[in-house]
C-alpha positions as CSV (number, residue, x, y, z in Angstrom):
1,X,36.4,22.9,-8.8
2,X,36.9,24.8,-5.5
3,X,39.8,26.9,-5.5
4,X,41.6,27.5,-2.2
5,X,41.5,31.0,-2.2
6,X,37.4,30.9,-2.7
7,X,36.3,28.1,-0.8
8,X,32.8,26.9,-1.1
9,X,30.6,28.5,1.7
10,X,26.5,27.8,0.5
11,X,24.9,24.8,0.1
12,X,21.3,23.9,-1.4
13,X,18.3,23.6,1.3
14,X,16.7,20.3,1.5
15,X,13.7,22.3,-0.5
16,X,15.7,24.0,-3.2
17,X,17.7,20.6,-3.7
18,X,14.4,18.7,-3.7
19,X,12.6,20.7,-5.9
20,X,15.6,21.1,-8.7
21,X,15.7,17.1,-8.7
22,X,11.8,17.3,-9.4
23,X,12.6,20.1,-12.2
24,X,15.2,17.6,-13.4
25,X,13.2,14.3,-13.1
26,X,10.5,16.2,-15.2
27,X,12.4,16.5,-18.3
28,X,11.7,13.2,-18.8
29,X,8.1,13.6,-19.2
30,X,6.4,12.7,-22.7
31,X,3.7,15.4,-22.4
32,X,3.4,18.2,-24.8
33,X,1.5,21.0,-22.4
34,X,2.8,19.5,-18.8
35,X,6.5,18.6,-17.5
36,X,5.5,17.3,-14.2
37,X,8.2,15.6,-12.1
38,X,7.5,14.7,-8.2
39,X,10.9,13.3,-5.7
40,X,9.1,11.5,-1.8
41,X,11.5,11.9,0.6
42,X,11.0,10.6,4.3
43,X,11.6,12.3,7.2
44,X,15.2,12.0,7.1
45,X,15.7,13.4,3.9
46,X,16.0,10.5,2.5
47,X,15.1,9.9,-1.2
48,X,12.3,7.4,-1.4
49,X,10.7,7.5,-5.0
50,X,11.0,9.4,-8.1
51,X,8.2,10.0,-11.1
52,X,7.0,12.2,-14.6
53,X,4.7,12.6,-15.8
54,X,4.0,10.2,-19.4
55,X,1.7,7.5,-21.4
56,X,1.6,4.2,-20.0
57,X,3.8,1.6,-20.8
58,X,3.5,0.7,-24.4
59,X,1.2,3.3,-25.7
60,X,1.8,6.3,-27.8
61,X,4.4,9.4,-26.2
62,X,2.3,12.4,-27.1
63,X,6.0,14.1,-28.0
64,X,6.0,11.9,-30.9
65,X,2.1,11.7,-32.1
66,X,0.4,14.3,-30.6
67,X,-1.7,14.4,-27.8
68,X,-4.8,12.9,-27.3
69,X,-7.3,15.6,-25.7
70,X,-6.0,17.8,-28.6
71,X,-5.0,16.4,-32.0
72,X,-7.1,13.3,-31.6
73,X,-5.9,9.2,-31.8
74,X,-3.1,8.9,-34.6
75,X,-4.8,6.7,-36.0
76,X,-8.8,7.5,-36.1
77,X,-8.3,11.8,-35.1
78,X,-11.1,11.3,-32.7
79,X,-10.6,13.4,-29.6
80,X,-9.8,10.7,-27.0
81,X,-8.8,10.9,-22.8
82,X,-5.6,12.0,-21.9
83,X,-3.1,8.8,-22.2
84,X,-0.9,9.9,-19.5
85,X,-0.3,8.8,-16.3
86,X,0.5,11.9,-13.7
87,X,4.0,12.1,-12.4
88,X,2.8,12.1,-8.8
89,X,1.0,8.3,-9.4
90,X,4.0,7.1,-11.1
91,X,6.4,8.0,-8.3
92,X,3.6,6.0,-5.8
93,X,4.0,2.9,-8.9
94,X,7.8,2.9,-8.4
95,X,8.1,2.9,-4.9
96,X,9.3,-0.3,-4.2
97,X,7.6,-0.4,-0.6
98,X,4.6,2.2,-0.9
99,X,4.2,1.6,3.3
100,X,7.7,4.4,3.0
101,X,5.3,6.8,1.5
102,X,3.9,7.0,5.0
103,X,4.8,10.3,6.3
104,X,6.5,11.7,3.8
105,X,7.1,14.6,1.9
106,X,6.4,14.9,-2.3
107,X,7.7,17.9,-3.8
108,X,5.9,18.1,-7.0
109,X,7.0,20.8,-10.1
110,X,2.6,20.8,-10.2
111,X,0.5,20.9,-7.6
112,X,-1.4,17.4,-7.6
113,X,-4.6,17.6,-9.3
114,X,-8.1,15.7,-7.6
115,X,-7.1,12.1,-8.5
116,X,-3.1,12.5,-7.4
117,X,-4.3,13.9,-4.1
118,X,-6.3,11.3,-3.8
119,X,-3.7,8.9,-4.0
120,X,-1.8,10.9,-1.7
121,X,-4.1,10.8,0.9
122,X,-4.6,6.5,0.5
123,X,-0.1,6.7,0.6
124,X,-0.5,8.7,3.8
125,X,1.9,11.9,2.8
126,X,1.9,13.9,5.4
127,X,3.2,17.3,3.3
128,X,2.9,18.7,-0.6
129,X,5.4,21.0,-1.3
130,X,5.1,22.6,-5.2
131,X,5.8,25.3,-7.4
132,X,3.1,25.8,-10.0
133,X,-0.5,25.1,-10.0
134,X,-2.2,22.6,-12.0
135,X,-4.4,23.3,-14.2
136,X,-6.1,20.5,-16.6
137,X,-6.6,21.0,-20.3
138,X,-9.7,20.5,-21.3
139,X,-10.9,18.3,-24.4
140,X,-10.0,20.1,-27.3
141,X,-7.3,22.0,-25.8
142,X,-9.3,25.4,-25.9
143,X,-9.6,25.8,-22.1
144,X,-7.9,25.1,-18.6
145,X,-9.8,24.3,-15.4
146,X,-8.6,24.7,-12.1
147,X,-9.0,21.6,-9.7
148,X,-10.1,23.1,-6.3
149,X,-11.3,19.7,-4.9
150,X,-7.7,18.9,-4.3
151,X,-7.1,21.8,-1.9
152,X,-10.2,21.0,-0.6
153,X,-9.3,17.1,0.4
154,X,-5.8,18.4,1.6
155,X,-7.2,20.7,4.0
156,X,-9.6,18.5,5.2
157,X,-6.8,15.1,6.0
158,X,-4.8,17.7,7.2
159,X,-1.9,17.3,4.4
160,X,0.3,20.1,5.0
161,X,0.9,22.3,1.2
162,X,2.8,25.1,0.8
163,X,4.3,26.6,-2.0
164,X,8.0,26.6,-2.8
165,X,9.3,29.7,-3.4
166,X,13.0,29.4,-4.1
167,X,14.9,29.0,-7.4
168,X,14.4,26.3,-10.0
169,X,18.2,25.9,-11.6
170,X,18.7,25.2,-15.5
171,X,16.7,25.7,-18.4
172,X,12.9,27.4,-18.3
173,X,10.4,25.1,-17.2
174,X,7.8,24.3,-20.4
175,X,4.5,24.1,-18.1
């Protein structure tokens, strides 16, 4: 409540407000090792899709039966490909009219990896803002990789990235 006496004189940025909604949207995610959430806004700063990161309709939440590169298929163990689908190519799925995407921003809690930038590209956004750096987990869950081919496909459709480096409000973020 604002009292009289103190009246309210900040407001978020577009960015911080942007990305918090992304740190928000990405406690929904189903992932054991990533919360991933991505908001597209256009120009306008208009809100134009939302997704997290988590399995594909129907299949198993790795929350609830471990995941897939690590602890293997609940039913046979055997070490199978993540079942995931990347926040970033969920937000491009719910977008009622992809053709929005078209010059906008995403600001991702993960920078995209190969395959999201990708995507990005084919949607035409024309800027990535993120916080942390991706990095997949490899089979077995021993390693990360990095995923420099995404910088590299940025860079060369000209998709402006830059880092966010404000303040991520509420609890810690579990990447």
């Amino acid at each position: 409540m604002v009292s009289l006496s103190n009246p309210k004189t900040k407001r978020l940025s577009w960015d911080e407000m942007f990305m918090n909604l992304a740190s928000l949207v990405s406690k929904r995610a189903a992932c054991r090792f990533h919360e991933a959430g991505v908001v597209f806004v256009d120009k306008n700063h208009r809100i134009i899709s939302l997704g997290y990161n988590g399995p594909t309709e129907g299949d198993y939440h790795c929350i609830e039966v471990g995941c897939a590169k690590v602890d293997g298929d609940p039913e046979t163990k055997k070490l199978r490909r993540c079942r995931g689908a990347h926040a970033e190519i969920n937000g491009i799925i719910n977008c009622q009219d992809p053709t929005r995407l078209r010059g906008s921003t995403a600001y991702s809690l993960l920078f995209p990896c190969y395959d999201c930038m990708k995507a990005f590209n084919n949607a035409g956004i024309a800027e990535v803002v993120y916080l942390i750096e991706y990095k997949r987990i490899q089979t077995g869950g021993e390693k990360q990789e990095e995923e420099n081919e995404a910088w590299d496909l940025a860079k060369k459709r000209g998709i402006k990235v830059r880092k966010y480096e404000g303040k991520v409000i509420g609890d810690e973020l579990l990447i």
